[in-house]
C-alpha positions as CSV (number, residue, x, y, z in Angstrom):
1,X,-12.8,-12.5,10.8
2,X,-10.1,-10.5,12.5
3,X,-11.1,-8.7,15.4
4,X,-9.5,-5.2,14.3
5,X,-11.4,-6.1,11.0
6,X,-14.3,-6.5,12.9
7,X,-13.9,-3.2,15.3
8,X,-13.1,-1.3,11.9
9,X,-16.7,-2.6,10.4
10,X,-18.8,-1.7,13.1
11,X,-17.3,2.1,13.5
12,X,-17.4,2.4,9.7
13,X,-21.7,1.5,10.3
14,X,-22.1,3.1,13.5
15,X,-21.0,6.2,11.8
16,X,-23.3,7.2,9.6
17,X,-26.2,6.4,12.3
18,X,-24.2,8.9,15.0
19,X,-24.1,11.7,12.2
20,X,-27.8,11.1,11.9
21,X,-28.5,11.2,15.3
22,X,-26.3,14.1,15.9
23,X,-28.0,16.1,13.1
24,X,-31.5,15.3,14.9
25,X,-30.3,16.7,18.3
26,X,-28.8,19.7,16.8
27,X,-32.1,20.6,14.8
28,X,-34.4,19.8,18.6
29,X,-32.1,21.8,20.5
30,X,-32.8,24.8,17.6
31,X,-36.1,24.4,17.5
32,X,-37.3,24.1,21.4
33,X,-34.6,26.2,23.3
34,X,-34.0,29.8,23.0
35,X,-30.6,29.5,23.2
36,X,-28.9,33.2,22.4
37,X,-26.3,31.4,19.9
38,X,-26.3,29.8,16.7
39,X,-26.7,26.4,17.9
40,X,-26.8,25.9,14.0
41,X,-23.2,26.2,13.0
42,X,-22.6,23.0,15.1
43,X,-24.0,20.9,12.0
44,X,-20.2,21.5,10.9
45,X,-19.3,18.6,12.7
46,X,-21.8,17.2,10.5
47,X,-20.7,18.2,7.6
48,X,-17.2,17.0,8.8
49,X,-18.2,13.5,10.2
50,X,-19.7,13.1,6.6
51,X,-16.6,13.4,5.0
52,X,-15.7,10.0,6.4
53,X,-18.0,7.8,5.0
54,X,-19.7,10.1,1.5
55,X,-18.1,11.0,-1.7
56,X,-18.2,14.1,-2.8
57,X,-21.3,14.1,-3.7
58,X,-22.5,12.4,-0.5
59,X,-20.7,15.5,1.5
60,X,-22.5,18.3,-0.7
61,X,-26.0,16.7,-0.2
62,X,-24.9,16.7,3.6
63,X,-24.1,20.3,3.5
64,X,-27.6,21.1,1.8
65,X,-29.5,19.1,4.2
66,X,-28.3,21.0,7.3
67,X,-28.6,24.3,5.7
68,X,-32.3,23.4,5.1
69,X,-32.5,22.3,8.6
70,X,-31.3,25.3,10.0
71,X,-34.0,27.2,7.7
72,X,-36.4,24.9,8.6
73,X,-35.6,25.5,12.1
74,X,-36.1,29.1,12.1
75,X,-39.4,28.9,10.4
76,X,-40.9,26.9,12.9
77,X,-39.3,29.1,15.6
78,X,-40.7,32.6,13.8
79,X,-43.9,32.7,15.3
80,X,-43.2,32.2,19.0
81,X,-41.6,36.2,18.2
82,X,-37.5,35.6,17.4
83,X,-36.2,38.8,17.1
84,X,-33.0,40.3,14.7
85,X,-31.0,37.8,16.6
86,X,-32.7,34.8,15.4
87,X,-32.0,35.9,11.8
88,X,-28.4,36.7,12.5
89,X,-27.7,33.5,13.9
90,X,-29.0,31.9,10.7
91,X,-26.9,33.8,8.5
92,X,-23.6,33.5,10.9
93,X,-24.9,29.4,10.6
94,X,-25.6,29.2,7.1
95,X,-22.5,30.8,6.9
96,X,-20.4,28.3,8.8
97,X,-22.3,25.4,7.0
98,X,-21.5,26.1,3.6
99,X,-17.8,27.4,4.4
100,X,-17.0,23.7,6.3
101,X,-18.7,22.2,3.3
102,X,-16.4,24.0,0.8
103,X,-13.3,23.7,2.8
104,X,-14.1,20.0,3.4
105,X,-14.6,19.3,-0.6
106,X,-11.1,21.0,-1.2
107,X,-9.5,18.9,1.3
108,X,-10.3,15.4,-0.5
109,X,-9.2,16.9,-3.7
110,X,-6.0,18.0,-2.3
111,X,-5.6,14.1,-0.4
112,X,-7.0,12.8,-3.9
113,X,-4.3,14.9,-5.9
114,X,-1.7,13.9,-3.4
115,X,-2.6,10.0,-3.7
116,X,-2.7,10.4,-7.3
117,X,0.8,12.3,-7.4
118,X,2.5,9.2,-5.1
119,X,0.8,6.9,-7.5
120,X,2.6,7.8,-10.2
121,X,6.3,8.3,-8.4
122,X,5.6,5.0,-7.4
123,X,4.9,3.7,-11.2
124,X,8.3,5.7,-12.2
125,X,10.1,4.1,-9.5
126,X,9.2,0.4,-10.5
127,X,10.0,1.4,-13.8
128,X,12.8,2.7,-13.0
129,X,14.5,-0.2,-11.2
130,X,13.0,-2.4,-13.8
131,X,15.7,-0.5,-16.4
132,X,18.0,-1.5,-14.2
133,X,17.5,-5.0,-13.6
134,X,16.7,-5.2,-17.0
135,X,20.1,-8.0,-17.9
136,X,18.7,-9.8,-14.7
137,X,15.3,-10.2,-15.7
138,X,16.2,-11.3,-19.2
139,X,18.3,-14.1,-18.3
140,X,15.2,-15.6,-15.9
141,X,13.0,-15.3,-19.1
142,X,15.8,-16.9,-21.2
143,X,16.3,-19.9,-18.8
144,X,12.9,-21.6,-19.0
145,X,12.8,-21.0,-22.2
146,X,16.1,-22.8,-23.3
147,X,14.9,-25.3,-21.1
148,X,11.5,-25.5,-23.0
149,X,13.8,-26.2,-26.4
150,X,15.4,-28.6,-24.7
151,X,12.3,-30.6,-23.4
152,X,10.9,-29.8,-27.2
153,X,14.1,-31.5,-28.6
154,X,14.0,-34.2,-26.5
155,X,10.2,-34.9,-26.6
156,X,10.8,-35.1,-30.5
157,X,13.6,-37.4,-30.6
158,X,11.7,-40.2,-28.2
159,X,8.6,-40.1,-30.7
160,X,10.8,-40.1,-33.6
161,X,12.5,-43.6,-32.2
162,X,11.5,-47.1,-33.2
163,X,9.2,-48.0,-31.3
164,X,8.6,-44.6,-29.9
165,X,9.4,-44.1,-26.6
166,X,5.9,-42.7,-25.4
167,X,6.5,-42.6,-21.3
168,X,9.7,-40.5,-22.1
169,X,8.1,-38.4,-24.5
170,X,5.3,-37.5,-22.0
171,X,7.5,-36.5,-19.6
172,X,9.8,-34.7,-21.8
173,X,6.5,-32.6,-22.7
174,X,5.7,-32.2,-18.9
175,X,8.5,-30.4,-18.2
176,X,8.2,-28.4,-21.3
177,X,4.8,-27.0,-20.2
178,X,6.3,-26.5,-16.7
179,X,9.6,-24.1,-18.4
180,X,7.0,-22.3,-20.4
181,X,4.8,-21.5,-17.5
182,X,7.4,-20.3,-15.6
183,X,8.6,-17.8,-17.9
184,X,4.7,-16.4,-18.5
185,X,5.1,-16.2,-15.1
186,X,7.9,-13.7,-14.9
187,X,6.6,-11.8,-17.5
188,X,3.1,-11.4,-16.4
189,X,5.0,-9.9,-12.9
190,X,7.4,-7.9,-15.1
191,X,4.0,-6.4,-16.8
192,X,2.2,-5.9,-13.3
193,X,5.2,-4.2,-12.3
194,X,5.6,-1.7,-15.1
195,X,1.7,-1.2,-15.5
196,X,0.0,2.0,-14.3
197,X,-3.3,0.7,-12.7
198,X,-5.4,2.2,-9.9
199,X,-4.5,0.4,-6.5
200,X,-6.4,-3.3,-5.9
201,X,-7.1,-4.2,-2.4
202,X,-7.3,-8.1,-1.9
203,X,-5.9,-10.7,0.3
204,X,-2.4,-11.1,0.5
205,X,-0.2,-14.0,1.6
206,X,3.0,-12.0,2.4
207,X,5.1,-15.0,2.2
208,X,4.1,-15.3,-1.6
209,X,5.1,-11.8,-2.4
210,X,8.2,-12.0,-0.9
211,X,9.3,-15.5,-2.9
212,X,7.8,-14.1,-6.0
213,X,10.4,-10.9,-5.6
214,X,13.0,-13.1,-4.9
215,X,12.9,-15.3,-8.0
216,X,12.6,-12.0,-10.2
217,X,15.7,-11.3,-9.2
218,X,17.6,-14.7,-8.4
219,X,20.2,-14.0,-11.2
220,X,21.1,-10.6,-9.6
221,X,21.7,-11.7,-6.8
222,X,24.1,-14.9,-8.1
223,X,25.7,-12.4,-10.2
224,X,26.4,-9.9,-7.1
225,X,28.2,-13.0,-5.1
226,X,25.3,-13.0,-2.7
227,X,24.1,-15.5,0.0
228,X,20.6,-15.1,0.0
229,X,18.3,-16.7,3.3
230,X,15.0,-16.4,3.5
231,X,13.0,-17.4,7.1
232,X,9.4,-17.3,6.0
233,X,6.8,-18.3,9.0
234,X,4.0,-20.7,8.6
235,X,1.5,-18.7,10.7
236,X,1.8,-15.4,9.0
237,X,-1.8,-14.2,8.5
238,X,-3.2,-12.5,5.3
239,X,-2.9,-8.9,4.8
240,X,-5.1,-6.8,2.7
241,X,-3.2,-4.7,0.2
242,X,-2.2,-3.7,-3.4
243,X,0.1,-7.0,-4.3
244,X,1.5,-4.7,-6.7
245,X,2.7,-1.9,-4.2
246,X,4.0,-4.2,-1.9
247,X,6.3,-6.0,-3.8
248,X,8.1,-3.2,-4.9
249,X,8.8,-2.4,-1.1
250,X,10.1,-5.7,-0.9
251,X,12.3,-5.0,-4.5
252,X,13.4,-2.3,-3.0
253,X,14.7,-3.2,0.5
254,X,16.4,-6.0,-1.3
255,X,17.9,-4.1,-4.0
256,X,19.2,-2.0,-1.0
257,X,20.6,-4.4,0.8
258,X,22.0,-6.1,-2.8
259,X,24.1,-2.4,-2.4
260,X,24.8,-2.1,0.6
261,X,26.5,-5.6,0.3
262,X,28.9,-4.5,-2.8
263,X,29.5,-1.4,-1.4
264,X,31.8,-3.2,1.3
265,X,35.1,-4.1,0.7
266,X,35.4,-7.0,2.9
267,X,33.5,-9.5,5.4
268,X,30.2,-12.1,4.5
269,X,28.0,-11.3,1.7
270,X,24.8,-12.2,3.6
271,X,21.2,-11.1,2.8
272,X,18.9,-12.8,5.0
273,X,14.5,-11.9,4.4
274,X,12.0,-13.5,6.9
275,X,7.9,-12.6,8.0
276,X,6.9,-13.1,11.1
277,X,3.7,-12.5,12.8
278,X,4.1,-9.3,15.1
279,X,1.8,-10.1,18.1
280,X,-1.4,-10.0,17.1
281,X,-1.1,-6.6,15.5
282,X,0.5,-7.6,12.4
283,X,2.6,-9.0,10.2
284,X,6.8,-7.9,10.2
285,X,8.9,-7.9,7.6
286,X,12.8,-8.2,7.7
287,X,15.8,-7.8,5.2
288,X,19.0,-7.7,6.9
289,X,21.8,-7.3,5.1
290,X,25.8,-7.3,6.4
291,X,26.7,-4.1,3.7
292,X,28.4,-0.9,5.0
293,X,25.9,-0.6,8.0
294,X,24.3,2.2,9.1
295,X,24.6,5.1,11.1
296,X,22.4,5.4,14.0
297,X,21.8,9.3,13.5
298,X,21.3,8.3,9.6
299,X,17.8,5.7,11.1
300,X,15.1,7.9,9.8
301,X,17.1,10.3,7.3
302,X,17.4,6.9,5.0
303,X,13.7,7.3,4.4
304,X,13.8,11.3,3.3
305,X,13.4,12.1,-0.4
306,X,16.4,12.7,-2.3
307,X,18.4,11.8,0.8
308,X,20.9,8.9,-0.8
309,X,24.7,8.0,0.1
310,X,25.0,6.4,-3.0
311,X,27.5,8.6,-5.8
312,X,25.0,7.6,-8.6
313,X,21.2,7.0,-6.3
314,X,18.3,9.2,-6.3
315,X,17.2,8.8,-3.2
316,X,13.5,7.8,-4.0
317,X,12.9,4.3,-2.9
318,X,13.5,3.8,0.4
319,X,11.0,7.5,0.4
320,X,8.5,5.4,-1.9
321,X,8.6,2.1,-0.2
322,X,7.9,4.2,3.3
323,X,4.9,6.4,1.6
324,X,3.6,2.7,0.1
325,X,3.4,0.9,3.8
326,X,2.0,3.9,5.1
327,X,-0.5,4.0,3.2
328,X,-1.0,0.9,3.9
329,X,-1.6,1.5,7.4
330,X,1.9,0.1,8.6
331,X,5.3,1.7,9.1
332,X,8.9,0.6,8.1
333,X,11.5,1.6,10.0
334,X,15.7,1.0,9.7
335,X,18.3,0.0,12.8
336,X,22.1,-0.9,12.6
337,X,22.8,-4.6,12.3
338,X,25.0,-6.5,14.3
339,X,28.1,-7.1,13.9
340,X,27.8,-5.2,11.0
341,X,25.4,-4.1,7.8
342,X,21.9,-2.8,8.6
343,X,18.3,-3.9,8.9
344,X,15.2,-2.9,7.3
345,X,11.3,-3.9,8.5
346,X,8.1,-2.9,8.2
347,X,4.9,-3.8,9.8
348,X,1.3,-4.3,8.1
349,X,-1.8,-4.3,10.2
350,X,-3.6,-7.9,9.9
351,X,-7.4,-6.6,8.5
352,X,-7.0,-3.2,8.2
353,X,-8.0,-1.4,5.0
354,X,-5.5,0.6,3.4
């Protein structure tokens, strides 16, 4: 296991047992000192601290617990004589209590809403580029599958000789499996890719995700005149992510480059894609391209919604691709290449939840 994996496990237990704890010292401290303050209204940070680790139901049954502590509190504390202030500082903490617990629940459903929301511009950005690699796509369906005729054809004509050639037949049928296989596989990517599905987190081989994209798109980039490297490390570690999600970034920054490329008159057509593992932080992700370049002042603006130098672009995928790898925990960032064209990467943390 990871050692950030590790370090995020062991904070994600400790937590609930320091909220506990916390709650208990708060409650003591009520009960036994006659402190002229609602020491109370600190079970807020209670309340708060909850948020981290309860659903919503988890964070309501918080905020009713330390309310009934606090009125447990001044029960027990009524009969050594508390006077109006006692009560007032109950009221002031009930108070405080059930506002942090109200204001607490609104804030998930507004981070909920808000995931939901960049969900969905994700889905109608993958669909989106889908339309328009729609040629592309087809002819990488249509090419194991005229090779599948093929291998059909031939695996016919050896059992159909006399004698029947059986050892070429088998083979013939090998390779028709093999063709038909590989076009399921493009469509089952094509169908992840257009799909609207809740997020799955699993164990990624970057590497994997990136030659997947690649082959999607092979024709487009033969068609665009393109050289196309990729320099994939051995000793990239796993990453835990939405496969999904990721490979769109990956669509994306390619696509851009793809652009960038036949935006420029003149000069090598050059897209080069590699992973490497960045320290023991994480794992990087290049796409360097030798298009129209970009300006140095233009770094971070690339990333804005809407922002696009493109006559006919939107402006949403370099803004998706950054919202997806932050939420992924990472962060994607562009510089100017050299001698010319521009460079995309992004980082993911190595064990890290999204």
């Amino acid at each position: 296991m990871q050692p950030q994996n590790l370090r995020a496990m062991t904070t994600a237990s400790l937590l609930p047992a320091a909220t506990v704890v916390l709650a208990a010292g708060i409650f003591i401290a009520d009960t036994v000192t006659d402190l002229e303050i609602a020491v109370p209204a600190f079970y807020t940070v209670v309340v708060l601290l909850s948020v981290r680790f309860c659903n919503r139901r988890g964070v309501i049954l918080t905020g009713a617990g330390c309310c009934a502590l606090t009125l447990l509190s001044d029960v027990l504390t009524a009969a050594s004589g508390s006077s109006g202030i006692g009560f007032i500082n109950t009221t002031i903490s009930l108070l405080a209590i059930a506002t942090t617990t109200y204001l607490a629940l609104k804030i998930e459903s507004e981070k909920e809403a808000a995931y939901e929301a960049r969900s969905q511009l994700a889905h109608v950005g993958r669909v989106t580029t889908l339309g328009e690699l729609t040629a592309s796509i087809a002819h990488e369906v249509n090419q194991p599958l005229a090779a599948a005729v093929i291998n059909g054809n031939a695996c016919m004509r050896w059992l159909a000789a006399e004698p029947p050639n059986l050892e070429e037949a088998r083979q013939a049928a090998v390779r028709l499996v093999k063709d038909a296989n590989r076009a399921s596989e493009i469509i089952a990517q094509v169908r992840a890719l257009t799909k609207s599905s809740p997020p799955e987190k699993s164990w990624l081989q970057i590497n994997d995700i990136i030659l997947a994209t690649v082959s999607l798109i092979e024709s487009e980039i033969l068609k665009n005149n393109v050289s196309l490297r990729t320099k994939l490390s051995d000793e990239v570690p796993l990453v835990q992510g939405d496969r999904v999600q990721l490979q769109q970034v990956i669509l994306n920054l390619i696509l851009n480059g793809l652009e960038a490329i036949n935006r420029s008159p003149e000069g090598p057509r050059d897209l080069v894609i590699s992973s490497t593992k960045n320290d023991s932080k994480g794992v990087r992700v290049t796409v360097q391209d030798t298009g129209v370049g970009l300006a140095p002042e233009n770094a971070d603006r690339v990333f804005s919604a809407f922002y696009t130098t493109k006559p006919d672009g939107m402006g949403m995928g370099l803004a998706i691709s950054r919202s997806i790898v932050e939420a992924h925990g990472g962060r994607i960032w562009a510089t100017p290449n050299s001698p010319r064209g521009a460079v995309f990467q992004f980082i993911l943390p190595i064990g890290m939840e999204p």
